[in-house]
C-alpha positions in Angstrom: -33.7 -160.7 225.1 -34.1 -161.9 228.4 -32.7 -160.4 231.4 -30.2 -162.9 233.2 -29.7 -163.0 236.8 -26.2 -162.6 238.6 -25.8 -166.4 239.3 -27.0 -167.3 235.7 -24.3 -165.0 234.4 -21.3 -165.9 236.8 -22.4 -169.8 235.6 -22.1 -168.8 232.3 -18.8 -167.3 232.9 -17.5 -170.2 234.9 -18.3 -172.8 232.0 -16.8 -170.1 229.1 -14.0 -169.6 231.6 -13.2 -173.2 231.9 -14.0 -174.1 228.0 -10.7 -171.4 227.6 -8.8 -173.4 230.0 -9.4 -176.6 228.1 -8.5 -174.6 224.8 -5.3 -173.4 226.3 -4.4 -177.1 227.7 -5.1 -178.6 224.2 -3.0 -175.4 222.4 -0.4 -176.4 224.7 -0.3 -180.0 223.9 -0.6 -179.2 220.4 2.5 -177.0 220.6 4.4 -179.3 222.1 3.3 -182.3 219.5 4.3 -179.8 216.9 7.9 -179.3 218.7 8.7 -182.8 218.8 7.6 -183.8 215.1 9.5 -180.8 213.7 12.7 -182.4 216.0 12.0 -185.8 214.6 11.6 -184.1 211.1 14.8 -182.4 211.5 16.7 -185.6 212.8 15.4 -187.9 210.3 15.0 -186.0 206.7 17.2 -182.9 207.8 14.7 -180.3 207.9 11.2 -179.6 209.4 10.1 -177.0 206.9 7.2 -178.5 205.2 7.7 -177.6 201.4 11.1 -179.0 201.5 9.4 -181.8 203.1 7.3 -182.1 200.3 9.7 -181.8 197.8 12.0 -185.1 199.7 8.7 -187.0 199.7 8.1 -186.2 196.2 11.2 -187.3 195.2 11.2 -190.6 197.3 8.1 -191.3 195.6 9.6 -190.8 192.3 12.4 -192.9 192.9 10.2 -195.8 194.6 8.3 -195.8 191.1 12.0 -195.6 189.2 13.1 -198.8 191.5 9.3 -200.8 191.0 9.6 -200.5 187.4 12.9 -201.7 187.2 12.0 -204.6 189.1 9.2 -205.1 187.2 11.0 -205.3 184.5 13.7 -207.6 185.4 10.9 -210.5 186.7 9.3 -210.1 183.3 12.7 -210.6 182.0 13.7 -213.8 184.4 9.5 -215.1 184.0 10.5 -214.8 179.8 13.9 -216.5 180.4 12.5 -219.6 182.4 9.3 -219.9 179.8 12.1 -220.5 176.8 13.9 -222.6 179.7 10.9 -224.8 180.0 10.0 -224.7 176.5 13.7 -225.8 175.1 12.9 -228.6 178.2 10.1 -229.9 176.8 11.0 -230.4 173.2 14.6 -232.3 174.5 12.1 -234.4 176.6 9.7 -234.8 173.2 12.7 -235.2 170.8 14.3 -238.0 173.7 11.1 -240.0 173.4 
């Protein structure tokens, strides 16, 4: 290990010293990105606790899937409905000729 000099030690403090200043700033910021999302959370879904959040997500996702099938579904329905439409079409038009 080599012996370090007063001025080689005071610059290494300076840049650690100001590396923790940066970290602080950023922890800061951070903290009060974290305050403002939980206060949006809380506005919009009524709580800011992540496993309920979770759990509302979940269940939105659930019910997205509930409300795509069904209109899945339904257009298969109304695309089966107008093929018999076109089809009973075409053999009045055949039988007319």
């Amino acid at each position: 290990m080599t012996a370090r000099t007063i001025e080689q030690l005071k610059s290494e403090y300076e840049q650690l010293n100001e590396r923790k200043i940066q970290a602080q700033t950023q922890l800061q910021e951070a903290q009060k990105q974290l305050t403002a999302l939980q206060a949006e959370a809380e506005k919009e879904f009524g709580t800011s606790d992540v496993k309920e959040l979770t759990e509302k997500l979940e269940q939105m996702e659930t019910e997205n899937e509930k409300r795509r099938s069904e209109y899945q579904t339904l257009l298969d329905k109304i695309s089966g409905d107008l093929a018999e439409v076109e089809k009973a079409t075409a053999a009045n038009t055949t039988a007319d000729a």
